[in-house]
N, C-alpha and C positions, 0 to 999 in steps of 0.2 A: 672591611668586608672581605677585602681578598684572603688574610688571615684564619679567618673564620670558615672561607672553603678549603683552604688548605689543612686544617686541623679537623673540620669536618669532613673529607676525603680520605685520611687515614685512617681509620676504621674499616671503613668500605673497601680501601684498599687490600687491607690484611684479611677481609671477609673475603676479599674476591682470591687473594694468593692462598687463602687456605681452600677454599673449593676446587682450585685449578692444581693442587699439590696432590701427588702420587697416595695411593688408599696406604703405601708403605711410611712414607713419610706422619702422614694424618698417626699412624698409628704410635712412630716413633715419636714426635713430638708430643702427641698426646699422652703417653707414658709417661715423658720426660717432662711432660708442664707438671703432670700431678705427683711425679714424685718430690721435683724443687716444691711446691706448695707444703706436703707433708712434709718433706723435711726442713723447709720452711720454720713450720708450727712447732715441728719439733722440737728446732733448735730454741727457739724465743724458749717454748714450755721449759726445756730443760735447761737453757741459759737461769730463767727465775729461781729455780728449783735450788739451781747449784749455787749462784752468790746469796741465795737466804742462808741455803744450809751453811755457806759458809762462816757470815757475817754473824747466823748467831751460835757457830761452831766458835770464832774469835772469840765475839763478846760471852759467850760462856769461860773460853779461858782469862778473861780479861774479868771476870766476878771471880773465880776461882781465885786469882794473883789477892784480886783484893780482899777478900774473903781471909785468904792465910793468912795475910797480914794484919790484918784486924783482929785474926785469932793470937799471933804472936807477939803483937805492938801493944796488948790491952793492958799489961803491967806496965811497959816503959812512958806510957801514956798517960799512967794513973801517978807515975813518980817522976811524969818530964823528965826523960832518963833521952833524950833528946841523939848523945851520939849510937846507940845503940838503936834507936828507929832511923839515924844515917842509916846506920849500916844493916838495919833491918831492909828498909827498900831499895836501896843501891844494890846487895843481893837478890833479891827479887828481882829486880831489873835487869842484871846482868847475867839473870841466868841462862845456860845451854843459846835458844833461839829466840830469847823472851828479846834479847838485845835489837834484834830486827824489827819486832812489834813492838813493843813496849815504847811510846814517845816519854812520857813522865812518870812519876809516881809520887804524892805529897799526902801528907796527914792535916787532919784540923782537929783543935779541938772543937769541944760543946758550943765554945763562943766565936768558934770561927778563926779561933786564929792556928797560923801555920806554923807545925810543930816539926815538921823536917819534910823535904822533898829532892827530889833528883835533878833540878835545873842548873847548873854550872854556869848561871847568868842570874841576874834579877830574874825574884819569884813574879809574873805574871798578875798583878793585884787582879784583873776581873776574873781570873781563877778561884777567889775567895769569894763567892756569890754565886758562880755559877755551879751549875746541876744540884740546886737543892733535890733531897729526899724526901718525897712524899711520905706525909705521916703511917699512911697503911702501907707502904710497900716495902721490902727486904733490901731492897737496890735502886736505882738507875740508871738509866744511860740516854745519853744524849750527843748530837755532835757539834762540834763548836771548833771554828778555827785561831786558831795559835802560831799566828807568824808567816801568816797565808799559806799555812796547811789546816787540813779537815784532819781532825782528830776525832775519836768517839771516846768521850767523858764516861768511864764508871763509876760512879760514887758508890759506895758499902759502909755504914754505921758501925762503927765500934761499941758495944756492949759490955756492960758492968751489972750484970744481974738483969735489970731490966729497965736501967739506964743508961742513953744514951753517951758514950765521953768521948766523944768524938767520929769525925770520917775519913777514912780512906779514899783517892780517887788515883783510879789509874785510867792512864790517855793509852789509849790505842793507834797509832800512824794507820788513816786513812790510805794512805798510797801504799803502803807492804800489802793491805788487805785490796787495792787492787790488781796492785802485780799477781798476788796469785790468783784473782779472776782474770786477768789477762792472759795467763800461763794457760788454762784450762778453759778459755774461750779459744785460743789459736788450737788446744788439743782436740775440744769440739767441734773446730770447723777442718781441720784436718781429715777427723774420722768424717764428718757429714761428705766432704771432699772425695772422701775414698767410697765412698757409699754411692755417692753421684757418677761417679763414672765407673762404678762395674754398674751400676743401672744402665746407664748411656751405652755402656757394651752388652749387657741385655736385652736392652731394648731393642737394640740396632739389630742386634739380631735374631729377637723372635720378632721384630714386623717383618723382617724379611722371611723369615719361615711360612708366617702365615701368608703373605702374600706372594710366596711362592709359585702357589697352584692359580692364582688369580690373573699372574702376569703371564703364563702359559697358556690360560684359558684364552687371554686378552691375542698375545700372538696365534693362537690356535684360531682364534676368531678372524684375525684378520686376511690369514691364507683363506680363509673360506671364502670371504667376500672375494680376495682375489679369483675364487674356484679354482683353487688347489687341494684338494680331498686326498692326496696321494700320500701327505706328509704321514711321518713316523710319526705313533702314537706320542702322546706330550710326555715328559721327561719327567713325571713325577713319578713316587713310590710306589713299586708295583706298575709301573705301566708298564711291560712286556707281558701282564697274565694272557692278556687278548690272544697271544702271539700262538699258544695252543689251538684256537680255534681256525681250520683251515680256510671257512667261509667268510674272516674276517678282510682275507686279503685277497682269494680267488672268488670274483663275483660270480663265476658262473654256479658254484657252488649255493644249493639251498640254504634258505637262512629261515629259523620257524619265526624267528618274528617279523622277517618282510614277508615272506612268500607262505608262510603260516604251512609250512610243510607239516606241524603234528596237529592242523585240524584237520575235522572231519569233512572231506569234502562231496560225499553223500555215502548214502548206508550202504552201497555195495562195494565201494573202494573207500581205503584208507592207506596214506601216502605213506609210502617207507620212512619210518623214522632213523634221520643220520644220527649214528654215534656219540660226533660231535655234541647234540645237543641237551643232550643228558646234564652236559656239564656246562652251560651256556652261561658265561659271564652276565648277562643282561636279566636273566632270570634270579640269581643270584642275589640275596640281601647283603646291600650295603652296606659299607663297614669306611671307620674313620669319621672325622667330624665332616660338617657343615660341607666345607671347603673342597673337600677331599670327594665327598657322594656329588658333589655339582661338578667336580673335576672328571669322576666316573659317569654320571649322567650325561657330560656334554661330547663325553669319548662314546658313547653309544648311539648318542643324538648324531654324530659327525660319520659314524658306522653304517646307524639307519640312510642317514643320507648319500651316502656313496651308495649301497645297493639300491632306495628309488631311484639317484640319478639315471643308473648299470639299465635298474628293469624299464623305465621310460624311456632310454635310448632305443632299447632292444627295441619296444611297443613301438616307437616313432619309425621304428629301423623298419618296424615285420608292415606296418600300416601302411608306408612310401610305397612297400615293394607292392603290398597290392594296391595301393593304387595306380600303381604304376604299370602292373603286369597284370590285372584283374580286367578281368574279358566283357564284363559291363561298363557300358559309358558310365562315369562319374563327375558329377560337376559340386563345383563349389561356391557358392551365389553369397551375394549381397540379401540380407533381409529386408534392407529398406528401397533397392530399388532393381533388385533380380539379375543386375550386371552379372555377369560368368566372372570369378576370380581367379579360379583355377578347373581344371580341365585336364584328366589320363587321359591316355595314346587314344586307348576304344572309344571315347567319344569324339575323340577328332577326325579318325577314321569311319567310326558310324555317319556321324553328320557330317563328312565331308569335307570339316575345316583345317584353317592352318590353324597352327599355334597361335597365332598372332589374330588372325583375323576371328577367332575363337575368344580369346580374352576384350574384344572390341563389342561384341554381339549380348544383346541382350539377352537371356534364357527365354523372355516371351515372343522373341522371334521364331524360336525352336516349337513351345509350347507357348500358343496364346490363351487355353484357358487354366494355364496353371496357377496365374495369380491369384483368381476368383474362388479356384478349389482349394487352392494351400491359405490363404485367407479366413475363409469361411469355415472349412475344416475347423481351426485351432479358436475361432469364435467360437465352433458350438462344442468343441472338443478343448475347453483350454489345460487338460490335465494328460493330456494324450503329449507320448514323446513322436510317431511318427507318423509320416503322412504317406497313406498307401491309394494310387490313381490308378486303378486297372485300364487299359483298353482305349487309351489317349492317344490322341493322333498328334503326332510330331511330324517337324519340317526340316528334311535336310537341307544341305546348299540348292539353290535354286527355289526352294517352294517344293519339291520333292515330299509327298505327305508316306508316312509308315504308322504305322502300331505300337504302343510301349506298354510295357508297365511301368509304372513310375512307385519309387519310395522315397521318401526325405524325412529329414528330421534335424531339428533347429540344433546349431551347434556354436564354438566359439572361432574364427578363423581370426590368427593377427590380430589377437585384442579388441573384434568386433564381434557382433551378433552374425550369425552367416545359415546358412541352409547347406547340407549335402544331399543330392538328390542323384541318383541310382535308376536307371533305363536301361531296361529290357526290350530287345526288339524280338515284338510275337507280329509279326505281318504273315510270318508264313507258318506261323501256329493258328491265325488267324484263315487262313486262305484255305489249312487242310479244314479247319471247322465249318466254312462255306460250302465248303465241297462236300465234305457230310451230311449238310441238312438241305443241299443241293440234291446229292444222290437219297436223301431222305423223303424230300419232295417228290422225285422222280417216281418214287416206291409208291408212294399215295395217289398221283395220280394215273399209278398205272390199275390200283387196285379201286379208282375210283371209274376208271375206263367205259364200265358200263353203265354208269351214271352219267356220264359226260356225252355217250353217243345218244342214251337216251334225250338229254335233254336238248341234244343239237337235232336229234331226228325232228322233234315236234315241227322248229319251225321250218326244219326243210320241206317233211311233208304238209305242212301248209303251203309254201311256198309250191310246192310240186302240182298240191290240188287247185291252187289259184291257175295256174299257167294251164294246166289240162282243162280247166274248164272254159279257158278264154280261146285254148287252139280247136276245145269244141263248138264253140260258139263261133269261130271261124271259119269250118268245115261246112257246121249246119246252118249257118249264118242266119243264127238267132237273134233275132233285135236286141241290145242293151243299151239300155239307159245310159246316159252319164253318170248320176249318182250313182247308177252298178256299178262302171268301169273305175268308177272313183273311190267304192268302196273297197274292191279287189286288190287295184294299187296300193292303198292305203293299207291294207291287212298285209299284202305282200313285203310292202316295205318295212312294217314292223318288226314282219319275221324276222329281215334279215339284219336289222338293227339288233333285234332279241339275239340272233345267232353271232353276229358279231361282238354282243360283250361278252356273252360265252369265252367266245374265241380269244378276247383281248384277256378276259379277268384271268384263263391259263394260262395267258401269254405271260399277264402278270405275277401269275403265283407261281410258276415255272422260273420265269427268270431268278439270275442269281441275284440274290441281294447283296446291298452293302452294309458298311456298320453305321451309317447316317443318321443322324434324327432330326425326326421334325416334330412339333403339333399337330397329332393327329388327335379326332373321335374316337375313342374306345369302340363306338358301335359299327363302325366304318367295318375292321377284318371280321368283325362278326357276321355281318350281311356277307362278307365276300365268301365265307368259307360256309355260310348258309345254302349258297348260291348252287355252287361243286356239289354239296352233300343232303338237300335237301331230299331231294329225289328220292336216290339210294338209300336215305334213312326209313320213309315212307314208303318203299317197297319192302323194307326189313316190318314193316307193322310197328317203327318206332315214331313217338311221335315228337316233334320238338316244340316248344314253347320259349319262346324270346319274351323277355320282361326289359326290356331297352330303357333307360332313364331317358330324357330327354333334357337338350343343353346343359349335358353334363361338362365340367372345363375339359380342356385340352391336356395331353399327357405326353411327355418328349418320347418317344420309338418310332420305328417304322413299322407302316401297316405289313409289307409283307414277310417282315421274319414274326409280327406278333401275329398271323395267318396261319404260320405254321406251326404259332404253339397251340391255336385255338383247332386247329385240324389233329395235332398231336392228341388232345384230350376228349375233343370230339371222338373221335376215333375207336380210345377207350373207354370211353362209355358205352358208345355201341357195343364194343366186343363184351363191355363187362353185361351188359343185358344179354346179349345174346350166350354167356355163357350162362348164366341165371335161369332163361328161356329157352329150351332146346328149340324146341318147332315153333313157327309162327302160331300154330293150331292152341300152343298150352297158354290157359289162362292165365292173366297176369297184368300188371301196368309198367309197359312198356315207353318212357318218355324222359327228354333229353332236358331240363330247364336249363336256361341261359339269362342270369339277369346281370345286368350293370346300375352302378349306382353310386352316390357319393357317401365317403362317409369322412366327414371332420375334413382333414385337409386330400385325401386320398381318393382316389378313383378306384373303385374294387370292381372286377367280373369274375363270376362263378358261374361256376359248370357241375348240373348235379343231373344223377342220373339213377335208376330205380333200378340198375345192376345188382351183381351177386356181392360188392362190398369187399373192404380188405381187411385181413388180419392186424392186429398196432405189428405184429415183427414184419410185413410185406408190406405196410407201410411206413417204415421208417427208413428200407432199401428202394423204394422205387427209383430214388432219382440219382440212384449208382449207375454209372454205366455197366450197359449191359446183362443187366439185371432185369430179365421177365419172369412172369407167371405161365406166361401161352408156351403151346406146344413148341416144338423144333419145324422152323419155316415156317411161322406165324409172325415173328419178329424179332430185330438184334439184344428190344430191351433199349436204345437209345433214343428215341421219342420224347421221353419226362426228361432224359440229362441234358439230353440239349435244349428241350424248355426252359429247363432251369438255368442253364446258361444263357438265355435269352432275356429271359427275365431281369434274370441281377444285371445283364448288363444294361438296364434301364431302369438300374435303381429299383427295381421291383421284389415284392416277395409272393411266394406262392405258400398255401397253409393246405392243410387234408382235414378234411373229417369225414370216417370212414365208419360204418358199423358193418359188421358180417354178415350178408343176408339182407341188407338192407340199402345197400346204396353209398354212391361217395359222392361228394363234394369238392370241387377244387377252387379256393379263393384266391382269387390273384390280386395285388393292389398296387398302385402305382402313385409317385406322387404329382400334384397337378403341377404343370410345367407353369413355370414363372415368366409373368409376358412381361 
């Protein structure tokens, strides 16, 4: 058994040395196995080739020896003239080179017997029997040994007309006929010899030719992994052409295949094209075999890669700095659990933090309804790259709340999933906007003033007639009831209940709002701004109509900034009727409808009114600032923009439908807040 692995293991061994031996070597061996093979075959083909021809080169001259003789011995044969066939094959024998080959020569006659031969010892008697002549053949030959050498036997028939009178045989020495195949087997393996090693010197060195560019590639390759990109072009033929192009070696210089300098990079510009490029090795067809285009494919590969490395640096270089020096906080969070990973100056300085105490802090300590939005967002958004949070409240150091706008967008940090998210602080973009629809309010209820007196007179002067009539009944001292005093009280105290929400709902819709939400009834600022304006609408001969849904769901804003979108459009409807309507006196239908209602998942209120209607180009500006229709000192024109900012900032949208002459419509919808 052990045997058995060990001569089973060599194989595998040699399988395994030739897979682990150099692509040059593979190539040199492999030449040199197939050319010993062929010359191999060769020599065997042409060893047969050469000792047939020779052997029946010999025995042609060994018929021929005998043959003469048979032609010149057929008299002395016929007369047993016996010294004269001595001396017939003893010359034959000893002629020129015959003496080297020629082992014997004897006669016989018809009956076999031996009539002269060349042996200078006793005639050989089994010589007399052997190599009989087949009756149909001219000759033959046979080999037979004689004294423990191999001889080749020719027999040839002597002829008398067309009678046989006897044979001739001549012995040919076996060993002269292989000396001269031994003479021209060492001459044959000489030449095969000299053949062998100018191949072996061939070969040697075209695998090293061909694998010249492969071992360059192979070291070219390996500086790379090191990340050395610097090295000299590889040392093959023609590697310095590159050496022309400037951009090869100065990266700052454009290159059209990294930086695509000769495309189109939109139809009003197109980039200068460099000189250089006209003639750009890389563009250029390929020339040389296999070896050679993968030798020049992997120098442009190694090219391309040094200018991405160059322009990613740069990128990485220009992106630090603004992160670094960009005046908006930037953070860079964990996706799966909102940790801060990194953090620029501006947000440690906006929120207050250290460095340290920054990288320890959750982002949902900053923003706690971020996760819910940036969640939810990318649920019903999954094809969306960025997350945009207008109008978020954020938390400096301490609980400190401000305003952001917030942006992010899923990225890769450190080989993880991460978010980068981008804040804006609008607190005092926010404060002037307060302040406008503050000083906007102020406007309204100054131009609502004598709505407001009116509707405080009533219950004064109820309150006023109650008390005069009690200090008259005091004076005259008129009997009253208790149910009278009780009803006076009672009427009295209403007024001033009536007069005090007056007084409080101003209070209310006066005051400055904040950006808070809650669950409110849609129909809540309707009644409130009903309340202000009912009056003054009905002294205008306009009339209003509420269509209220009832237990309609809840919707996230506040009543009093959505007060003053419903005063904003209120407002314009009046005006746009009363532009429609000059005098009270001219006939017309004059009314304000206000309906709320659900529809699908949304809470809608519209505001429609029997106005003079807009043009589609004056309504598609209304809700530009600054932008009116009315005269000079009628208004800024900022009423619908900051509706509309009011609006969206509750998730809201507001629609028109307008006709000329006929009236507008304003639909506001919102969606119902989630309990």
């Amino acid at each position: 058994m052990p045997d058995t692995k060990r001569f089973g293991s060599t194989p595998r061994s040699m399988m395994s040395s030739l897979r682990e031996a150099s692509l040059k070597n593979k190539i040199f061996f492999s030449t040199l196995a197939m050319v010993l093979v062929i010359s191999a075959a060769i020599a065997l083909l042409a060893r047969w080739i050469l000792i047939s021809s020779l052997v029946n080169e010999l025995t042609g001259r060994g018929i021929a020896i005998a043959q003469s003789i048979a032609d010149q011995g057929r008299g002395y044969v016929l007369t047993r003239d016996h010294p004269n066939l001595v001396s017939l094959i003893f010359d034959a024998a000893q002629l020129g080179e015959r003496r080297m080959l020629v082992e014997y020569i004897f006669i016989l006659d018809d009956e076999r017997n031996v009539l002269s031969h060349t042996f200078i010892r006793p005639f050989p008697e089994p010589l007399i029997s052997a190599n009989p002549i087949p009756a149909d053949k001219q000759y033959s030959v046979t080999k037979l040994i004689i004294d423990d050498a191999s001889v080749y036997d020719i027999a040839v028939p002597i002829w008398e007309g067309i009678y046989p009178i006897g044979t001739v045989h001549v012995g040919l020495k076996q060993k002269h006929i292989d000396q001269l195949i031994g003479k021209l087997r060492i001459t044959f393996l000489g030449f095969i010899c000299a053949i062998f090693l100018i191949i072996f010197l061939v070969s040697h060195k075209l695998s090293k030719y061909v694998t010249r560019s492969l071992t360059q590639l192979t070291k070219l390759a390996d500086e790379i992994t090191r990340g050395n990109l610097d090295m000299k072009p590889l040392g093959l033929e023609d590697a310095d052409k590159e050496e022309h192009c400037p951009a090869y070696y100065n990266m700052d210089l454009p290159c059209w295949y990294v930086d695509k300098t000769l495309g189109r990079v939109s139809p009003d510009y197109t980039p200068e094209k460099p000189a250089y490029c006209t003639d750009c090795v890389v563009k250029k067809k390929k020339s040389g075999d296999e070896v050679e285009q993968l030798a020049d494919s992997f120098k442009h590969m190694v090219r391309s890669i040094k200018l991405y490395r160059n322009r990613v640096r740069e990128s990485e270089e220009k992106y630090r700095s603004l992160f670094r020096s960009g005046p908006a906080p930037i953070f860079v969070l964990s996706t799966r659990t909102f940790r801060i990973l990194d953090a620029n100056p501006s947000a440690l300085s906006t929120y207050d933090y250290s460095k340290e105490e920054m990288l320890k802090t959750s982002f949902l300590e900053l923003a706690p309804e971020f996760k819910n939005r940036f969640t939810a967002y990318f649920q019903d958004n999954p094809g969306a790259e960025s997350f945009i949070y207008p109008k978020a409240m954020h938390f400096k150091k301490g609980e400190v709340p401000f305003y952001v706008n917030v942006v992010a967008c899923k990225t890769r940090y450190l080989e993880r999933d991460a978010i980068i998210v981008s804040t804006s602080d609008i607190t005092e973009m926010l404060e002037k906007d307060a302040q406008l629809i503050q000083a906007s309010k102020m406007t309204s209820l100054g131009q609502l003033s004598a709505g407001i007196a009116h509707e405080l007179n009533q219950p004064l002067n109820m309150i006023k007639m109650g008390s005069e009539f009690l200090d008259m009944a005091v004076n005259e001292q008129m009997p009253l009831s208790n149910e009278s005093l009780c009803e006076i009280s009672n009427e009295m105290s209403a007024q001033v209940d009536r007069a005090t929400e007056i007084i409080n709902h101003l209070r209310e819709f006066g005051r400055k709002s904040d950006f808070s939400k809650e669950p409110i009834d849609i129909n809540k600022p309707v009644r409130g701004v009903m309340s202000i304006m009912a009056h003054q609408l009905s002294l205008q001969n306009i009339v209003v109509t509420l269509d209220l849904g009832e237990n309609l769901p809840p919707v996230s804003a506040h009543v009093n900034r959505l007060e003053q979108v419903l005063f904003n459009l209120v407002t314009n409807a009046r005006d746009a009727i009363q532009s429609r309507y000059k005098t009270l006196e001219e006939e017309g239908r004059r009314e304000i409808v206000i309906r709320s209602f659900l529809d699908q998942d949304r809470v809608c209120l519209t505001v429609s009114d029997t106005g003079c209607g807009m043009s589609p180009s004056v309504a598609e500006k209304i809700f530009d600032p600054f932008f009116t229709t009315k005269q000079t000192g009628m208004g800024m024109g900022l009423g619908l923009s900051i509706s509309y900012g009011i609006i969206k900032d509750y998730d809201g949208t507001i629609d028109i439908k307008s006709e000329e002459g006929e009236g507008t419509t304003f639909v506001l919808s919102f969606p119902v807040t989630q309990e």
